[in-house]
N, C-alpha and C positions, 0 to 999 in steps of 0.2 A: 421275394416280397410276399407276408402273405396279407391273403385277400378272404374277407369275411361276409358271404353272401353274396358273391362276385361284385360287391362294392368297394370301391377305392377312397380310402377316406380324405376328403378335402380339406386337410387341414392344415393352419397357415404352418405350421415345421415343413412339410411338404412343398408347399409353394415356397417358404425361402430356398430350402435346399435347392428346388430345381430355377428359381431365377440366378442361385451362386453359379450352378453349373452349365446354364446355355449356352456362359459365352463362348464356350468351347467346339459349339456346333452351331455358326451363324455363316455357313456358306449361303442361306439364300440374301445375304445383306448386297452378296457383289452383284446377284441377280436383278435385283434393287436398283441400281445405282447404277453400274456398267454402262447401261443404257444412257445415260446422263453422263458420261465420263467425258472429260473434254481437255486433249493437253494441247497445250497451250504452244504456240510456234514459236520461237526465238527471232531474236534481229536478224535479217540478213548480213552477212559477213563476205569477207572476201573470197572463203572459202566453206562450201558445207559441206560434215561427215555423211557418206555415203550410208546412211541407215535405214531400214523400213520407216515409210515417212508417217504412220501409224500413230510413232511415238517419236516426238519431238524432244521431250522433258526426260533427257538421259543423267541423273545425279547420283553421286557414289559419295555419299558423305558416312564417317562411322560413328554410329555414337558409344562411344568408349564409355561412358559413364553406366549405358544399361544393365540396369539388374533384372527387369523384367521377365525377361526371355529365362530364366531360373526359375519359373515358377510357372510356365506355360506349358501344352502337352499331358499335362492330368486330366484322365478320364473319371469324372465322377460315377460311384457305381448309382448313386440315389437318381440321376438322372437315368440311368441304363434300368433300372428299376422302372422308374416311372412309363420309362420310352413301351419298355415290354410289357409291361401290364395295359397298357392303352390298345395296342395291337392286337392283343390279345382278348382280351374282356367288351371295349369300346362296341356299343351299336355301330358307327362307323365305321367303313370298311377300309381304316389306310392300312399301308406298309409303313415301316419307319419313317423313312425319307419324308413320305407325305407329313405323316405326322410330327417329323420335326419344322417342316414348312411352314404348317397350320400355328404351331405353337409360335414360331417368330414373326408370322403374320402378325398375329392378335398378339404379341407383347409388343409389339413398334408401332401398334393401331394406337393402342392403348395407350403406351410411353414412350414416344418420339423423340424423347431427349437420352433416352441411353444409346439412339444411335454410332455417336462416337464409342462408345464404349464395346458393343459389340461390332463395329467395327472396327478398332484398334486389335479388339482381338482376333478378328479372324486374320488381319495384315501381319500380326508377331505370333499368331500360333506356330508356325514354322521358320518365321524368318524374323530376326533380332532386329534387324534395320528397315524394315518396316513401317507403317503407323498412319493413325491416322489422327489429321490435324484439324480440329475445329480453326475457323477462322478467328483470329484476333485482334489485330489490329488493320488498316487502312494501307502498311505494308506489308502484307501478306505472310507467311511461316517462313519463307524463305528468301528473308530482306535480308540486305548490309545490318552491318550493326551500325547503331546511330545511337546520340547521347546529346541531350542540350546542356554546351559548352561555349568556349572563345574557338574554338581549331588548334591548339595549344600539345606538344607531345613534351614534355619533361625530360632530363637527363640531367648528369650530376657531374660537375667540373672534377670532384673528389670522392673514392669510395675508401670507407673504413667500418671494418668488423662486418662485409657487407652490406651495410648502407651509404644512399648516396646525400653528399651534402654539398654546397653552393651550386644551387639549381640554377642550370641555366636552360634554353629553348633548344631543345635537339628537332625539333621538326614542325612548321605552319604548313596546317590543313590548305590545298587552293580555296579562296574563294569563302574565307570564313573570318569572324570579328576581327583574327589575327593578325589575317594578311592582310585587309584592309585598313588596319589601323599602324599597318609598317614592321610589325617586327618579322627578327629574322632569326636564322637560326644562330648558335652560340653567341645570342643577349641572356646575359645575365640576371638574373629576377632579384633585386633587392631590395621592392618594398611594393605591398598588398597594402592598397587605399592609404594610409599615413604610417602603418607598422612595418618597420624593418624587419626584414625577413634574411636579411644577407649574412649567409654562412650557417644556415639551418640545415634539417633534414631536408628533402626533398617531399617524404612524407606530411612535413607539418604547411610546406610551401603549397601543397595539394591541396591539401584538405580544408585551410583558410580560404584558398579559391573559390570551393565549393561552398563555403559559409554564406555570400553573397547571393542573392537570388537571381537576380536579373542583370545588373549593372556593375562594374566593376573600375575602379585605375590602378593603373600595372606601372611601375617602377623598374626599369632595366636600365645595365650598364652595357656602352657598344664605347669599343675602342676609348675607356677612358670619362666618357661622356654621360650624364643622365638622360634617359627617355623618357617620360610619364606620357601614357596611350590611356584612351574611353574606351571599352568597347561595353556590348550589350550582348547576352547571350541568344543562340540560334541553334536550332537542329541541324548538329553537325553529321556527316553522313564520313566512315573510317574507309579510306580507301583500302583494300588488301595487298596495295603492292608499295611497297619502300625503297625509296633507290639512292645509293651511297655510292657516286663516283670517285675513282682514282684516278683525276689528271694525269699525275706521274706514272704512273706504273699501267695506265691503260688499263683498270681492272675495275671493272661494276658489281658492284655488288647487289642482287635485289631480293628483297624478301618478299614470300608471299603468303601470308597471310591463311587464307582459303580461297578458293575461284567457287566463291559464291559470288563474289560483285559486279552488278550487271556491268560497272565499267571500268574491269579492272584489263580487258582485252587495248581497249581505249587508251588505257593508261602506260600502260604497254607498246601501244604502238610508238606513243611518243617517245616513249624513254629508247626504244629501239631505230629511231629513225636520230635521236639524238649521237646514240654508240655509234651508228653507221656513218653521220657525219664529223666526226671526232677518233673515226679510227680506233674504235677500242679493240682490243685482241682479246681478253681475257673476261670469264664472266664466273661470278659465284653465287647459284642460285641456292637460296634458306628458304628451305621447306620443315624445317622444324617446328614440329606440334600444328601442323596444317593438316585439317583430320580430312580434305577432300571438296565436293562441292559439284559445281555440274561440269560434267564431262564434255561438252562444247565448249566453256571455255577456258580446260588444260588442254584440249585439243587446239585450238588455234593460240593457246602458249604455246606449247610444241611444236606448231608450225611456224614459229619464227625463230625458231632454229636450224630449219634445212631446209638448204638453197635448191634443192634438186625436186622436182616434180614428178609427182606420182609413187614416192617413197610411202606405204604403208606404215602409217604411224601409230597405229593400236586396233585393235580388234574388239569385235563379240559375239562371245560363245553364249546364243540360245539353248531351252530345253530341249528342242529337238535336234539339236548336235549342228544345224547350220550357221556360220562366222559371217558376221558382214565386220568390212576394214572401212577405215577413214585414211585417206592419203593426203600427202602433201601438195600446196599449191605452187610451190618452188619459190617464195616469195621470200623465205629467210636469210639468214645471214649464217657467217661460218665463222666462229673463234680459233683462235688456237687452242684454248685449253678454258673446261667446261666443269665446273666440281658442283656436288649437290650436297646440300645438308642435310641430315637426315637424324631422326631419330623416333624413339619409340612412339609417340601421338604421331608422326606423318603416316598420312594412311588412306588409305582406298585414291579418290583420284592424282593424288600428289603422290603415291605408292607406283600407281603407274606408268603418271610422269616422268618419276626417278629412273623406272628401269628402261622405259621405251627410249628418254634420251641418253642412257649411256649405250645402251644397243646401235641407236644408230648415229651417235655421234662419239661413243670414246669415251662420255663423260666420266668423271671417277666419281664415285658417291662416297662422300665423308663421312662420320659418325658412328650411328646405332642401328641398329637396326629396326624395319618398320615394322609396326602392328599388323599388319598379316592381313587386309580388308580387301578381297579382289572379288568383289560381286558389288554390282550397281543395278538401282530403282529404277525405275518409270514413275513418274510422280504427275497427277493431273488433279485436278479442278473438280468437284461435284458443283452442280446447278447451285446449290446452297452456298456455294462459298466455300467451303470447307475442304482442305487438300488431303490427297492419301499419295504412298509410298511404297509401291511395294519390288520385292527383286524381284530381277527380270533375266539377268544378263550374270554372265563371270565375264571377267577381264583379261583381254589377252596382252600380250606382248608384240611388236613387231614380228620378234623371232616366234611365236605361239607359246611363249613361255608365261606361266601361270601363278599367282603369288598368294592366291588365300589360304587363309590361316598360315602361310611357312612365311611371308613378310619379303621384303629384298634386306639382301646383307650388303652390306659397308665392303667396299673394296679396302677403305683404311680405315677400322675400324675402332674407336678413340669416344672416351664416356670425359662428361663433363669433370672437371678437377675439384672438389670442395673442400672448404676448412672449415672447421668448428668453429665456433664466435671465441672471442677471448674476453669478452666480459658477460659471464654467467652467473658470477655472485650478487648478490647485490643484500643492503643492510638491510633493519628492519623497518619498516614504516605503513607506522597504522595511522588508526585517528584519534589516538594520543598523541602522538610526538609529532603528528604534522600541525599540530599548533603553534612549533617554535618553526616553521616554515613562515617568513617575511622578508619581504626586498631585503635587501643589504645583509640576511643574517650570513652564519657562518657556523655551522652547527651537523652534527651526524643523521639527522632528516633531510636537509638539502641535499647532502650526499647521496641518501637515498634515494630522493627524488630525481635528482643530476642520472644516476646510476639508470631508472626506469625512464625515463624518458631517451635517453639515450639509443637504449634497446629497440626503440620501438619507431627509430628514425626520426624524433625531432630535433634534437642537440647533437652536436658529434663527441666520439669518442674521448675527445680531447679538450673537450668542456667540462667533463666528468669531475667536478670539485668538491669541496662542504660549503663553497659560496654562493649566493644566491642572487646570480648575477642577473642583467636586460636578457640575455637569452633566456635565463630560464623563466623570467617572469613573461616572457613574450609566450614561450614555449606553451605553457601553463595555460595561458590563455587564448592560444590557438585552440588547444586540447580544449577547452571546457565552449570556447564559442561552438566547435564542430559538433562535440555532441551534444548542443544543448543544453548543459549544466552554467549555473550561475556565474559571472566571471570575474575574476582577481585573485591575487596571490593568498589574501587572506583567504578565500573563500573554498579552498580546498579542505572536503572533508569525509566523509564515509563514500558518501555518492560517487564524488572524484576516482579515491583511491578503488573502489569495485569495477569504474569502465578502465581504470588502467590496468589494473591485473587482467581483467577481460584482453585488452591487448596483449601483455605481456605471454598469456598462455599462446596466443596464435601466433606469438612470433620465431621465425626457426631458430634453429638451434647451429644450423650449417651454413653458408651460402656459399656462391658458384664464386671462385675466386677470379678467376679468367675465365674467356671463352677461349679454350683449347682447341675445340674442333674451328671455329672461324681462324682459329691463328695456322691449323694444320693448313686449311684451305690456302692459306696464304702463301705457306711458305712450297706446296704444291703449285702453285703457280709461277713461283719467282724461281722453285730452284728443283722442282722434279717428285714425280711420283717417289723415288727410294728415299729421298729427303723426307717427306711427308712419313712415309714410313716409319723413320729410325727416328721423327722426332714424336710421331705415337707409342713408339715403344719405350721410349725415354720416357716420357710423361709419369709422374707416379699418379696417374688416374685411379679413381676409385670409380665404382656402378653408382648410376646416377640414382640418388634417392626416391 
């Protein structure tokens, strides 16, 4: 740097440079705040993990999507410039240290709201899972997900070319517009307020739902019969666990979600107090794309799976090399035969879960293999409100076996099946030719349009004509209520044709034809691990997209 008259010029190039580069050097932020650090204690349960009780707030979630952490770790030289010349030249007598103190004092004096920001960075300068969380909403960073809805989960009587069509109720939320207003699962939806919806996409049955604000009447078919239901819409809160019993065959299926929900332990116990009185043998736990969550409650998941006490059910490895374990309360139950799903998003505590309970129960782990995330946070509370994240902990195994960055691998190792769509062509239609678009025509713009709406889940494949039937005129006008454009058949025209290309471009080009790995599970269970085998190797599976 040089220096003219042992003056350092004040000028704003200088000051920006060195505000881009401090946030690289804000270790006094923890100094700050530490003192104010507050984690928060969990419900009482029937069993608690043995852990220094320091830190209560043990969570191992990954977030797969950062790019951050790529661009963290650069030392700017114009700060290292500045730092030296201060030291050096300054009437004041600091060292670095001091002088980088000095400088974060008086810039957080001064501008209080880049807090998060220098604190964000000093939490991911080293560690990608990290962060820090300004407060946002009334449910804190680390809520359920919630959505104002009826309680309503959708599924499709029929799929073709990958989408689904005659939408029926695959699952009511407890305790939501749904369940109160009586429906159940597999009713049929075949009319939204006076518009027949029966034999649609699934997508267009969605999305006219969501057209309605507040209030809504649902039309379903049970055994033959019409239902028409009021409901009103409510903050619906998603449970993370789903449960598909097999009377016959004694075999549960449950999914989970994430073990972020404070009451998915809860939910849990019931469904496990149900299998214990009902005899089930056989369990198939989907952990697919469940990227983790807090570590207390995959630990008392895990503990309702072994009946023996005092069984070591996961560990952690501190920076100074000392393990504390969590054991079992002996409070579980004992299957015959235990399979886990798995694939590349399951990761950090649903990573751990998978391998701890094949370790100590046999389980066979299906699928892909996981993302590779075995270090977990400590997450606590500043006085403001606002949450931080940082790692604290790697993850052990019952056996001390260790899975960051190298993942757990699939005992039967089987990638989802997909097929290309079979209608990719489609004619031309602009807003020319969509002017011979009208009820009852019969014309090569219909066709076009039959063709695009199709693709995009409102009509099924088998509608696809040059006529221009009630479905498509329904279709048409599901599409243009949803997004806001003008509605009727005449009134499609440049506007119209831009949002449906807009769709057209986002929609794939493959879909999952089966779920192979649920079916591998299956047949592992009814006929044996080498079965399960020899029907993954059979599979003409491709890598999943």
């Amino acid at each position: 740097m040089k220096i003219k008259n042992k003056k350092v010029k004040n000028t704003a190039k200088t000051i920006l440079r060195a505000m881009l580069c401090i946030m690289l050097c804000i270790s006094l932020c923890v100094l700050f705040s530490f003192q104010s650090f507050v984690f928060a204690a969990g419900d009482p349960k029937s069993y608690t993990p043995k852990f220094n009780e320091s830190y209560k707030n043990h969570i191992a979630v990954a977030n797969i999507d950062s790019e951050m952490v790529k661009t963290l770790g650069k030392t700017s030289p114009y700060l290292d410039e500045l730092l030296d010349a201060y030291v050096k030249l300054s009437l004041y007598d600091l060292n670095r240290e001091q002088a980088i103190t000095a400088m974060l004092r008086k810039l957080l004096t001064d501008y209080p709201e880049l807090l998060p920001y220098l604190g964000n960075s000093l939490l991911k300068a080293f560690d990608e899972f990290g962060g820090y969380y300004p407060k946002t909403d009334e449910y804190g960073v680390y809520s359920p997900t919630s959505y104002i809805g009826y309680g309503i989960i959708f599924d499709g009587r029929k799929m073709l070319d990958g989408i689904k069509y005659y939408t029926v109720i695959d699952q009511v939320m407890p305790d939501s517009p749904a369940s109160r207003a009586g429906l159940k699962r597999g009713d049929e939806v075949i009319k939204i307020e006076n518009i027949n919806v029966e034999g649609l996409g699934m997508n267009a049955v969605s999305n006219l739902m969501r057209v309605y604000e507040n209030k809504i009447n649902l039309t379903v078919k049970r055994s033959g019969k019409d239902i028409t239901v009021s409901m009103t819409k409510e903050r619906i809160f998603i449970p993370a666990v789903s449960f598909y019993p097999d009377e016959k065959s004694k075999t549960a299926m449950i999914k989970i979600d994430d073990f972020m929900d404070d009451y998915m332990v809860y939910d849990l116990y019931v469904i496990f107090d149900y299998l214990d009185q009902n005899n089930y043998k056989n369990i198939i736990i989907d952990l697919r794309d469940n990227r983790g969550g807090a570590i207390d409650y995959m630990l008392e998941t895990l503990n309702l799976f072994i009946p023996e006490k005092d069984v070591v059910l996961y560990s952690e490895m501190y920076k100074n090399g000392n393990t504390e374990s969590a054991k079992s309360s002996g409070d579980g139950l004992e299957f015959d035969k235990i399979c886990v799903l798995t694939n590349g998003n399951s990761a950090s505590a649903s990573e751990a879960f998978a391998i701890s309970l094949r370790e100590l129960t046999g389980a066979v782990v299906i699928g892909e293999k996981t993302y590779g995330k075995g270090v977990g946070q400590f997450t606590g509370e500043l006085t403001n409100g606002d949450e931080v994240a940082m790692t604290g902990f790697e993850m052990l195994s019952p056996k001390g076996n260790k899975f960051h960055k190298n993942g757990v691998e699939p005992d039967i190792k089987i990638s989802p099946l997909y097929a290309d769509m079979e209608n990719k062509t489609f004619n031309q239609l602009n807003f020319v030719n969509c002017l011979n678009i009208k009820k009852g025509a019969d014309n090569q713009a219909v066709l076009a349009l039959n063709q695009r709406l199709a693709r995009i889940g409102y009509i099924s494949p088998g509608d696809i004509t040059s006529q221009c039937t009630d479905k498509t005129v329904t279709a048409v006008e599901i599409f243009q209520r949803y997004n806001k454009l003008p509605v009727g058949i005449s009134k499609i025209d440049y506007m119209f044709l831009d949002y449906l290309n807009y769709y057209l471009s986002y929609s794939p080009g493959r879909y999952e034809k089966s779920d192979v790995q649920y079916e591998c599970a299956k047949i592992y269970i009814e006929k044996g691990k080498q079965s399960a085998k020899d029907y993954a190797a059979k599979s003409a599976v491709k890598p999943a997209a």
